[in-house]
PyMOL CGO cylinders between C-alpha atoms (Angstrom):
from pymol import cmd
from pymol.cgo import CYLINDER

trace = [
    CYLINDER, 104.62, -55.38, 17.59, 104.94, -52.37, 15.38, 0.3, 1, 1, 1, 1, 1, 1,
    CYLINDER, 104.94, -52.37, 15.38, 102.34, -50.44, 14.94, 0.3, 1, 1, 1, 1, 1, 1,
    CYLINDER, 102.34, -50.44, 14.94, 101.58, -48.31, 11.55, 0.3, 1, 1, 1, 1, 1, 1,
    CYLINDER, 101.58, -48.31, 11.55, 98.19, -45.63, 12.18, 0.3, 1, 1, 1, 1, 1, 1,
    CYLINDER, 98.19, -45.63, 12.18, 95.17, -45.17, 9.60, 0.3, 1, 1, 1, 1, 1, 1,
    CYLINDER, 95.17, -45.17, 9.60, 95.87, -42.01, 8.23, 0.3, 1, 1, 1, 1, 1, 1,
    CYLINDER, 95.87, -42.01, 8.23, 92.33, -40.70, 8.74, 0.3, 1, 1, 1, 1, 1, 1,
    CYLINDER, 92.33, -40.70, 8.74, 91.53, -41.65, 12.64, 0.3, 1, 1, 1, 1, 1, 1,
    CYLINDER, 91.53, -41.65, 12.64, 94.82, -42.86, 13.81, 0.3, 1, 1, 1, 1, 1, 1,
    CYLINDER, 94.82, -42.86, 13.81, 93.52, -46.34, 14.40, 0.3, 1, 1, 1, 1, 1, 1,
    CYLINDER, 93.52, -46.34, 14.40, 96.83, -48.74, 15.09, 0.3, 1, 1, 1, 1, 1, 1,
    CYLINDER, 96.83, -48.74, 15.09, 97.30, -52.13, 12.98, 0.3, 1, 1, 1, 1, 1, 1,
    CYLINDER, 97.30, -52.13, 12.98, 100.14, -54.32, 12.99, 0.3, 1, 1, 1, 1, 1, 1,
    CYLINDER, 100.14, -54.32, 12.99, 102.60, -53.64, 10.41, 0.3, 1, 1, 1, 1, 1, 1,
    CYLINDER, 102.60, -53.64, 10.41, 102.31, -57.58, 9.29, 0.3, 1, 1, 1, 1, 1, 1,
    CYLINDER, 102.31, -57.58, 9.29, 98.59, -57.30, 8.66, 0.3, 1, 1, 1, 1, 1, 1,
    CYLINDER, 98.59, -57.30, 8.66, 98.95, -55.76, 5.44, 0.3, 1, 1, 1, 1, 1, 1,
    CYLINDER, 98.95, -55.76, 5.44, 100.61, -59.09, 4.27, 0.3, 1, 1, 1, 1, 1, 1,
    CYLINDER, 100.61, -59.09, 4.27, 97.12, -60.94, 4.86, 0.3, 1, 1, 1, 1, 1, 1,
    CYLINDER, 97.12, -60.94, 4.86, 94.85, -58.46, 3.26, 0.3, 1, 1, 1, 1, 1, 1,
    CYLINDER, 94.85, -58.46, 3.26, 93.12, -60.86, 0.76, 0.3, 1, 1, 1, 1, 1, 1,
    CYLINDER, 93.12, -60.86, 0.76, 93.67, -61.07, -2.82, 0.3, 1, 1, 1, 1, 1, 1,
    CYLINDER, 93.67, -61.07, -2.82, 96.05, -58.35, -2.33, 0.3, 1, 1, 1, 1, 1, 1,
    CYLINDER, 96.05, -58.35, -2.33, 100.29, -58.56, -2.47, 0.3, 1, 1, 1, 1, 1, 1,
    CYLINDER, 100.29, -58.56, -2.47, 102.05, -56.62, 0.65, 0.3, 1, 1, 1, 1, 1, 1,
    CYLINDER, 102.05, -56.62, 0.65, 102.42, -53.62, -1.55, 0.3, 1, 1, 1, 1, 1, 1,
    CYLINDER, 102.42, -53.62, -1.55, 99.24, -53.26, -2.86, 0.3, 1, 1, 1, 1, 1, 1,
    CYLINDER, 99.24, -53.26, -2.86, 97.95, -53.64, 0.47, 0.3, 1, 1, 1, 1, 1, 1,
    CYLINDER, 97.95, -53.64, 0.47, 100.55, -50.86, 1.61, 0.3, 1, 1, 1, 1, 1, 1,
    CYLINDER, 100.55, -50.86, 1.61, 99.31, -48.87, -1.30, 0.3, 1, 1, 1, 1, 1, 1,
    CYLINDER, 99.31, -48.87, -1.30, 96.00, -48.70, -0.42, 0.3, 1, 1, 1, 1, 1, 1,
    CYLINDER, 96.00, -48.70, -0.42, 96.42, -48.38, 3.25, 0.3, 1, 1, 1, 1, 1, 1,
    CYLINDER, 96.42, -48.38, 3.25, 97.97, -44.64, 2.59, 0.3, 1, 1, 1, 1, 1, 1,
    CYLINDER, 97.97, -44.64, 2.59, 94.82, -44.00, 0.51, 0.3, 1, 1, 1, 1, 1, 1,
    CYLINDER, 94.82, -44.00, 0.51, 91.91, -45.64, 2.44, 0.3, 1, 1, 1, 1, 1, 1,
    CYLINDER, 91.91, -45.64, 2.44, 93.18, -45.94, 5.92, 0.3, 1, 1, 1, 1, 1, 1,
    CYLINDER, 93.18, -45.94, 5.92, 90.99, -48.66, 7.98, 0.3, 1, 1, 1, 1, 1, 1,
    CYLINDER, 90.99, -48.66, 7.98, 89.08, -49.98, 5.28, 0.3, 1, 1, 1, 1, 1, 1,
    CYLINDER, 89.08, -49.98, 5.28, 92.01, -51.73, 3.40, 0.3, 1, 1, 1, 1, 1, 1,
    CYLINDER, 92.01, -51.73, 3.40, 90.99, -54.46, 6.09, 0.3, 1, 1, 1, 1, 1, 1,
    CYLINDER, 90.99, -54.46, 6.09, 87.43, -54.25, 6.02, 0.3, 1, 1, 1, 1, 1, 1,
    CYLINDER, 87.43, -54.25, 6.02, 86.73, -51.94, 8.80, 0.3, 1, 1, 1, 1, 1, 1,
    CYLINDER, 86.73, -51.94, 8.80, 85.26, -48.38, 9.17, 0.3, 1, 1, 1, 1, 1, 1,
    CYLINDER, 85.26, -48.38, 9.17, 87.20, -45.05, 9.92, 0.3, 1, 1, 1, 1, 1, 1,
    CYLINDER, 87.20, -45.05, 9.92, 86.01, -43.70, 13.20, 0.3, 1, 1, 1, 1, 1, 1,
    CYLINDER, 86.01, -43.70, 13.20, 85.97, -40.33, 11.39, 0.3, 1, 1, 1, 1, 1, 1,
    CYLINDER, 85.97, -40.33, 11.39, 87.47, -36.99, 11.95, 0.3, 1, 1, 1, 1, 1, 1,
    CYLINDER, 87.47, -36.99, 11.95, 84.80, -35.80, 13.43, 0.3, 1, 1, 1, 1, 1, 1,
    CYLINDER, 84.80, -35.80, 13.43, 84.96, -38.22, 16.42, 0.3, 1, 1, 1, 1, 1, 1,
    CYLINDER, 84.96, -38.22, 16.42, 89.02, -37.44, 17.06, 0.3, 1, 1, 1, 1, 1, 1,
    CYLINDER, 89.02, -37.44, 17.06, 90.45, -36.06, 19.67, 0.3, 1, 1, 1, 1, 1, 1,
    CYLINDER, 90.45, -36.06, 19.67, 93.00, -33.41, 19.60, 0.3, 1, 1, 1, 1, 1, 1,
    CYLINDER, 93.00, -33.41, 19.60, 96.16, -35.55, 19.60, 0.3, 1, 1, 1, 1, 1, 1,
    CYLINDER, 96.16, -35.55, 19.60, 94.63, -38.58, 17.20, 0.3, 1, 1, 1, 1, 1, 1,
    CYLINDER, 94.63, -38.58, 17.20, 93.76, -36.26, 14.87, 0.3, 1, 1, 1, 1, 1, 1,
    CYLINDER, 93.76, -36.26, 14.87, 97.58, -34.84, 15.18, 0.3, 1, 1, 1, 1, 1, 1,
    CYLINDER, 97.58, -34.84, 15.18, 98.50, -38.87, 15.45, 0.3, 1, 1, 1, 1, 1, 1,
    CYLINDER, 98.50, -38.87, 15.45, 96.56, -39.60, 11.99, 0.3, 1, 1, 1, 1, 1, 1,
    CYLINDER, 96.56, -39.60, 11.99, 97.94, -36.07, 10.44, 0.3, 1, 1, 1, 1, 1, 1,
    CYLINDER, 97.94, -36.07, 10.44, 101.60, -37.53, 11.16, 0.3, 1, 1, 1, 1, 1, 1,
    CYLINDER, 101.60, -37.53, 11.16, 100.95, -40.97, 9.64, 0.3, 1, 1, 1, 1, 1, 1,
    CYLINDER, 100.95, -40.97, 9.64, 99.67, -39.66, 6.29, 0.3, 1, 1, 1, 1, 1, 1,
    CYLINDER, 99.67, -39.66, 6.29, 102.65, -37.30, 6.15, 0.3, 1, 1, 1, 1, 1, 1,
    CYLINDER, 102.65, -37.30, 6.15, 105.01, -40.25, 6.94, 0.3, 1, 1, 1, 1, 1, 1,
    CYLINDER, 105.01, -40.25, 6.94, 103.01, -42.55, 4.35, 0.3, 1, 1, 1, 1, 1, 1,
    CYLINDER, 103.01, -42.55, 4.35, 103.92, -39.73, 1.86, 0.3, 1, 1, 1, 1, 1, 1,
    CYLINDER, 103.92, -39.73, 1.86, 107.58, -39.45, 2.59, 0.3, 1, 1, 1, 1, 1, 1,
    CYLINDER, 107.58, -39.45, 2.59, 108.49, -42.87, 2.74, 0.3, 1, 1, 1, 1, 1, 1,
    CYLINDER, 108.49, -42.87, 2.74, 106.83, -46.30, 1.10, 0.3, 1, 1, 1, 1, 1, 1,
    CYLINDER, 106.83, -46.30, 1.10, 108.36, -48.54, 4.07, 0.3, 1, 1, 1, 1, 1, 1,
    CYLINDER, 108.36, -48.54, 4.07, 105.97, -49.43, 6.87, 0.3, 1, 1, 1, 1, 1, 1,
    CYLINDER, 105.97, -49.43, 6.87, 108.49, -50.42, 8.91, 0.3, 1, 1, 1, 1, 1, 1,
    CYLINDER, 108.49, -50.42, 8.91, 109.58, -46.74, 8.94, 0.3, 1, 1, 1, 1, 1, 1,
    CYLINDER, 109.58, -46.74, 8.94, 105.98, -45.41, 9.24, 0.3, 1, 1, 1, 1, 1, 1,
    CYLINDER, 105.98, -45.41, 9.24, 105.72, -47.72, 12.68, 0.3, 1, 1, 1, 1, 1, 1,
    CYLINDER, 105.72, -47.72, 12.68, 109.38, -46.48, 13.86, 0.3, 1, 1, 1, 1, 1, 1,
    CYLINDER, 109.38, -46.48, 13.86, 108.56, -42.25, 13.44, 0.3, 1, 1, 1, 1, 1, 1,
    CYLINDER, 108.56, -42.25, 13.44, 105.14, -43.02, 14.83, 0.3, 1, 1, 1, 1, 1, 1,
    CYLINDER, 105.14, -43.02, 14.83, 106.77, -44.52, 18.22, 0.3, 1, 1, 1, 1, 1, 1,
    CYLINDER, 106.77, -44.52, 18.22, 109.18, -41.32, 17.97, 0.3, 1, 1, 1, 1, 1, 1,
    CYLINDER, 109.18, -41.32, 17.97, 106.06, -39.25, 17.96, 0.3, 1, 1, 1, 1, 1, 1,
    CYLINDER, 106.06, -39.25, 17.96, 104.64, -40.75, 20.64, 0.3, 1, 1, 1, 1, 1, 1,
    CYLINDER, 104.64, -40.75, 20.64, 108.14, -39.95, 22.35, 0.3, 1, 1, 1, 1, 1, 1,
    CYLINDER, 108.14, -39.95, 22.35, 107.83, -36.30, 21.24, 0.3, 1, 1, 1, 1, 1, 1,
    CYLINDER, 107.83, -36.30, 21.24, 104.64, -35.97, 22.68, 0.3, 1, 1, 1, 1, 1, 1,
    CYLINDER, 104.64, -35.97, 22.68, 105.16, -37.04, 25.83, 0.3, 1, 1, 1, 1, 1, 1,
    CYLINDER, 105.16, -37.04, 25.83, 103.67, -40.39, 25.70, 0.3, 1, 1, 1, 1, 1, 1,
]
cmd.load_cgo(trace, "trace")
């Protein structure tokens, strides 16, 4: 499974979810998840405020990733390299 992170609370989703986000194409869907995060599939953001240290590092990585590159497949590889980096 590859795993792609909300960019506001680090939440993980499959990468092939954004394929059955309805009345939406796969890059639409991709679109909007670097923009709204959790709610491109219906569902809240925990919220910063409820993070801990390294998810809110986790979530900071994915929206920097989501900016440098419009693949999801390479959001979900870096993400398992930070995971790596981190010690986890």
């Amino acid at each position: 499974m590859a795993d792609i992170y909300c960019p506001k609370c680090a939440e993980p989703w499959d990468v092939y979810e954004l394929h059955d986000v309805d009345g939406l194409t796969f890059d639409e869907a991709r679109a909007k998840f670097t923009r709204e995060g959790c709610e491109t599939f219906g569902n809240k953001c925990t919220g910063d405020d409820e993070l801990s240290e390294y998810a809110r590092l986790k979530a900071q990585a994915s929206a920097v990733l989501m900016d440098l590159s419009p693949h999801p497949d390479d959001w979900a590889a870096d993400m398992a390299d930070f995971d790596l980096m981190m010690g986890l």
